[in-house]
C-alpha positions as CSV (number, residue, x, y, z in Angstrom):
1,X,-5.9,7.2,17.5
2,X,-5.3,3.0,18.1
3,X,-5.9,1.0,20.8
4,X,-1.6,1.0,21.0
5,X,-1.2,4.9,19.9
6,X,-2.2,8.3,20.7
7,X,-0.8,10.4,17.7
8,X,-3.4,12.3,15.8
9,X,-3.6,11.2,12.4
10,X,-0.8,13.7,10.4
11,X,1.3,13.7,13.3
12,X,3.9,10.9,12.2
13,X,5.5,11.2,9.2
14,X,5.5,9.1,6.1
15,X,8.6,7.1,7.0
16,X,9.2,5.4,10.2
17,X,12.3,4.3,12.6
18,X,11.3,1.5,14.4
19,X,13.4,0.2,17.5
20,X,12.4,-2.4,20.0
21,X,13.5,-0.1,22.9
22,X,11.4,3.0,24.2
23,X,14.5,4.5,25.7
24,X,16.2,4.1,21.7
25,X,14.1,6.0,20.5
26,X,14.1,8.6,22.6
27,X,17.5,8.9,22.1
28,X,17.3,8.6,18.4
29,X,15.2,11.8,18.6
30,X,16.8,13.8,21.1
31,X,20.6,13.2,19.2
32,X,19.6,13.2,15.9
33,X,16.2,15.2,15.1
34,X,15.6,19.1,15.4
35,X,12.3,19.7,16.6
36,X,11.3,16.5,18.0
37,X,8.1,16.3,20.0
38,X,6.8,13.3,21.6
39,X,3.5,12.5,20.0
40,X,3.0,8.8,21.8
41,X,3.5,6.9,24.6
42,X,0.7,4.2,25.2
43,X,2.2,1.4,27.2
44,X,5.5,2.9,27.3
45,X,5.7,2.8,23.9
46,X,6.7,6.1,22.8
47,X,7.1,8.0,19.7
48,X,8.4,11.1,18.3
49,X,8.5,13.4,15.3
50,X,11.3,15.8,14.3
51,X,13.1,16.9,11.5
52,X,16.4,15.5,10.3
53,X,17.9,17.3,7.2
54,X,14.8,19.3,6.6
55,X,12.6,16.1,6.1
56,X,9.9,15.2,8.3
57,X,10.5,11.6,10.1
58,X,9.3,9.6,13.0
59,X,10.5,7.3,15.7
60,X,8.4,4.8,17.4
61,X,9.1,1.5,19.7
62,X,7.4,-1.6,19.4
63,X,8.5,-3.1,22.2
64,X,9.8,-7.0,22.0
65,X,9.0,-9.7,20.1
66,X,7.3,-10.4,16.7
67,X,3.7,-9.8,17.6
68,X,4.4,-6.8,19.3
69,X,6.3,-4.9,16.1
70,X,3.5,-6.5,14.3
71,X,0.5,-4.8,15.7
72,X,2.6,-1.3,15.7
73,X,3.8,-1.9,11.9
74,X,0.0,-2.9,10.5
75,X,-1.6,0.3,12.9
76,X,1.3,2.9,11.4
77,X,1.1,1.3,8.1
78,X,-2.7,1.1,8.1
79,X,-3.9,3.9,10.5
80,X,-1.4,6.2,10.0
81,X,-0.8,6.1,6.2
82,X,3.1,5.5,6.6
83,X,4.6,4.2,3.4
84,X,8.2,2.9,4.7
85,X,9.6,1.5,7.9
86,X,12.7,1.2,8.8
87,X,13.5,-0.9,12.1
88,X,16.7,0.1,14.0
89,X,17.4,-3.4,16.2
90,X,19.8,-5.6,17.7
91,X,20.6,-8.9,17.4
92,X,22.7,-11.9,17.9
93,X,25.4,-12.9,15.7
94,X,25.9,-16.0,14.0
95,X,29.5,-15.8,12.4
96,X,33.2,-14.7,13.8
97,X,33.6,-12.5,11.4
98,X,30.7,-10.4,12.3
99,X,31.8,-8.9,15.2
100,X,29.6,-6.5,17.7
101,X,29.2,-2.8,16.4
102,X,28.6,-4.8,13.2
103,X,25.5,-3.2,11.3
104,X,23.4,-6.3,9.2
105,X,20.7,-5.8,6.5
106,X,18.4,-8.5,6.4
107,X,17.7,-9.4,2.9
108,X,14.7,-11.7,3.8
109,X,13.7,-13.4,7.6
110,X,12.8,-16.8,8.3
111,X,11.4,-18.1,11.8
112,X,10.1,-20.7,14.3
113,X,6.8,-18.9,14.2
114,X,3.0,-18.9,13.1
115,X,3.3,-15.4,12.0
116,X,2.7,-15.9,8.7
117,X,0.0,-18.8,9.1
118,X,-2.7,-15.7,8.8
119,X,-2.1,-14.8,5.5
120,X,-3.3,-19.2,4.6
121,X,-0.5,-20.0,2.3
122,X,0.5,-23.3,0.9
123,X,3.9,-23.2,2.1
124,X,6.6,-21.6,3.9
125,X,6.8,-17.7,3.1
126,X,10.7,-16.4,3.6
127,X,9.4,-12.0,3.7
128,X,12.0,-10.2,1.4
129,X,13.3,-6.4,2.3
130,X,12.1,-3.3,-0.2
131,X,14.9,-3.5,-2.2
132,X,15.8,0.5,-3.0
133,X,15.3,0.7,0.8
134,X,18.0,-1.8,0.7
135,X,20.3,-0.6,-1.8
136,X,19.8,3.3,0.0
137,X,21.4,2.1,2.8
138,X,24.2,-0.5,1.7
139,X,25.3,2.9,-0.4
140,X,25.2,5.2,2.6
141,X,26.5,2.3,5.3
142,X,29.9,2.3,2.6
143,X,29.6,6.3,2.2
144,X,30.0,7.0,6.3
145,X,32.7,4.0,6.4
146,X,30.7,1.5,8.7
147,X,31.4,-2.1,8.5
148,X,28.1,-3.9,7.0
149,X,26.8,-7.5,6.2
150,X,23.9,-8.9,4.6
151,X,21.9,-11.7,4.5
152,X,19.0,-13.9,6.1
153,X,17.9,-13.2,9.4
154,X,16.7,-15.6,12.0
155,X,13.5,-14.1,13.8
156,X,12.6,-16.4,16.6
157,X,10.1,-16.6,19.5
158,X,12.7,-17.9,21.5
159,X,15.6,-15.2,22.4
160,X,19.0,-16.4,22.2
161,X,20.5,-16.3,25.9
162,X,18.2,-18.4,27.7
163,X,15.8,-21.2,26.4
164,X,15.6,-24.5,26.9
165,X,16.7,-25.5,23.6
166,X,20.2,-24.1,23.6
167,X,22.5,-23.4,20.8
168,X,20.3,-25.9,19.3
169,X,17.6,-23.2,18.9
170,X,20.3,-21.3,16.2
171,X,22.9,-23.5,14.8
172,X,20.8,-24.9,12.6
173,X,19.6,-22.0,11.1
174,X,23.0,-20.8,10.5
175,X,23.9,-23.7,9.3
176,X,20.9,-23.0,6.5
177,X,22.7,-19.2,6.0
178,X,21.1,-17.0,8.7
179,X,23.9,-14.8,9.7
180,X,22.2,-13.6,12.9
181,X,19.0,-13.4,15.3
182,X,16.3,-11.2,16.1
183,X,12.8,-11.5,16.8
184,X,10.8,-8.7,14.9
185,X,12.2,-8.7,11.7
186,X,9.9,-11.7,10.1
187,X,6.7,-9.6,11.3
188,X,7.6,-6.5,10.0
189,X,8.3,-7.6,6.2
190,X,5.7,-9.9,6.4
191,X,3.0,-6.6,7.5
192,X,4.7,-4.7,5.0
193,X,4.3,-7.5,2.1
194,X,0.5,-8.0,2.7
195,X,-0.1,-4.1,3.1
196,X,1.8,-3.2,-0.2
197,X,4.4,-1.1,1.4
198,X,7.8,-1.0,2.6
199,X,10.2,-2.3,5.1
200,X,13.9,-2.7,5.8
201,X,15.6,-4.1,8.7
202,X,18.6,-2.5,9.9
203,X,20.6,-4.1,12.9
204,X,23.5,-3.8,15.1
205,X,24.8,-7.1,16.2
206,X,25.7,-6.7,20.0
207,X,26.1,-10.4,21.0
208,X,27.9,-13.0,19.2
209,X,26.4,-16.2,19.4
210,X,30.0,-18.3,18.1
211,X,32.1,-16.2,20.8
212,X,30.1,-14.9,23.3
213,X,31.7,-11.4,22.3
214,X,29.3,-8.8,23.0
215,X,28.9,-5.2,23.5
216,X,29.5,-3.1,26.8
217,X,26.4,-2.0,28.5
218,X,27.7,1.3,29.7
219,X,28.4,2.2,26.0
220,X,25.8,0.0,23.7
221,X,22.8,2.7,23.5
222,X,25.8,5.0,21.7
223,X,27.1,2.3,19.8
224,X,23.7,2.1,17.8
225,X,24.6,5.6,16.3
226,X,26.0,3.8,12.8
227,X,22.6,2.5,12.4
228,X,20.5,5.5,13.3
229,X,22.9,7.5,11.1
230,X,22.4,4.9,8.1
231,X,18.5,4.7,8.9
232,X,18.3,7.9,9.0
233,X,20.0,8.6,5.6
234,X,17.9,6.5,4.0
235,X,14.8,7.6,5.5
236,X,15.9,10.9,4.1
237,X,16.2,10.1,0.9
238,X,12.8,7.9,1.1
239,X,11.3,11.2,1.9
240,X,12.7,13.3,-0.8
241,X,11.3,10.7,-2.7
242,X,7.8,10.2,-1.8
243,X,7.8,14.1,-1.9
């Protein structure tokens, strides 16, 4: 056991979901995985184990916020012995044509920051996604029919809707390529980098930045099935893999 989790080590699986939200993943396990049990919940944060398509796999929150998914990546990736995470998020989005229900890959994550300022480079580090992750679930995002973009991801300390800054806190960045915002994205790969494992970011863009179009509230936990059903493919075949 962690300070942040209560599994017994063997108890989560070698590939990981990760959503922000507790209540996502206790969905994710109760509509997708047979035999789920809930094997953590310290602060809230909870966890669960199941089966999906006769492969062992995990679902955990990490609650909001860079430093948060950070300490829960670097405990399951660490602690835990978990070779591949897979976060399950939303965000905002950054371009028209992205519209909400859209899923995004982020192909690398830049941010506003100090993550990385641990790891004493001479530079600015831009965290790239595990590529067959990547490629695993671009083919099975076409396969099921969802609409899917790529590209660089915004992870800021600042969310979106309210700070002092404005639209001046994204445009910029767009302006640079990001395509949308989250805020845990940047941590994760840059945990996954330093540990030698792996990491992909899928999202579901529920809020356009551009034109304010955004997902219904009574119906966006069920609109994140696309991405649980992609993630979940390519945790299966991560699986088979390591196996």
């Amino acid at each position: 056991m962690t300070p942040h989790n209560k599994a017994a080590i063997g108890e989560i699986a070698p590939t990981v979901l990760l959503p922000g939200d507790p209540d996502r993943a206790a969905w994710v396990a109760s509509s997708f995985l047979t035999d789920a049990r809930e094997v953590t919940s310290v602060r809230g944060m909870r966890g669960f184990t199941g089966t999906y398509r006769n492969e062992r796999v995990s679902v955990m929150s990490s609650g909001m916020g860079g430093p948060s998914a950070g300490i829960y990546s670097y405990e399951l990736y660490t602690h835990y012995k978990v070779e591949s995470i897979i976060r399950i998020g939303t965000c905002g989005g950054f371009s028209e044509r992205i519209v909400p229900g859209d899923l995004i890959l982020a192909l690398t994550a830049s941010t506003d920051g100090n993550w990385a300022h641990q790891y004493r480079l001479h530079g600015s580090y831009s965290p790239p996604v595990d590529f067959p992750l990547l490629e695993t679930a671009l083919g099975q995002a076409r396969k099921l029919g969802f609409r899917i973009h790529a590209g660089m991801i915004f992870s800021s300390d600042l969310f979106s809707s309210y700070n002092a800054l404005g639209e001046q806190s994204w445009k910029a960045w767009s302006h640079m390529g990001a395509i949308a915002q989250d805020m845990e994205t940047y941590a994760l790969y840059s945990v996954a980098a330093y540990m030698g494992k792996r990491a992909l970011s899928i999202l579901t863009m529920t809020d356009c930045c551009v034109t304010g179009a955004s997902l219904d509230d009574r119906t966006r936990m069920e609109a994140m099935g696309p991405m649980a059903r992609v993630a979940l493919e390519t945790a299966h075949t991560a699986e088979s893999r390591h196996a």
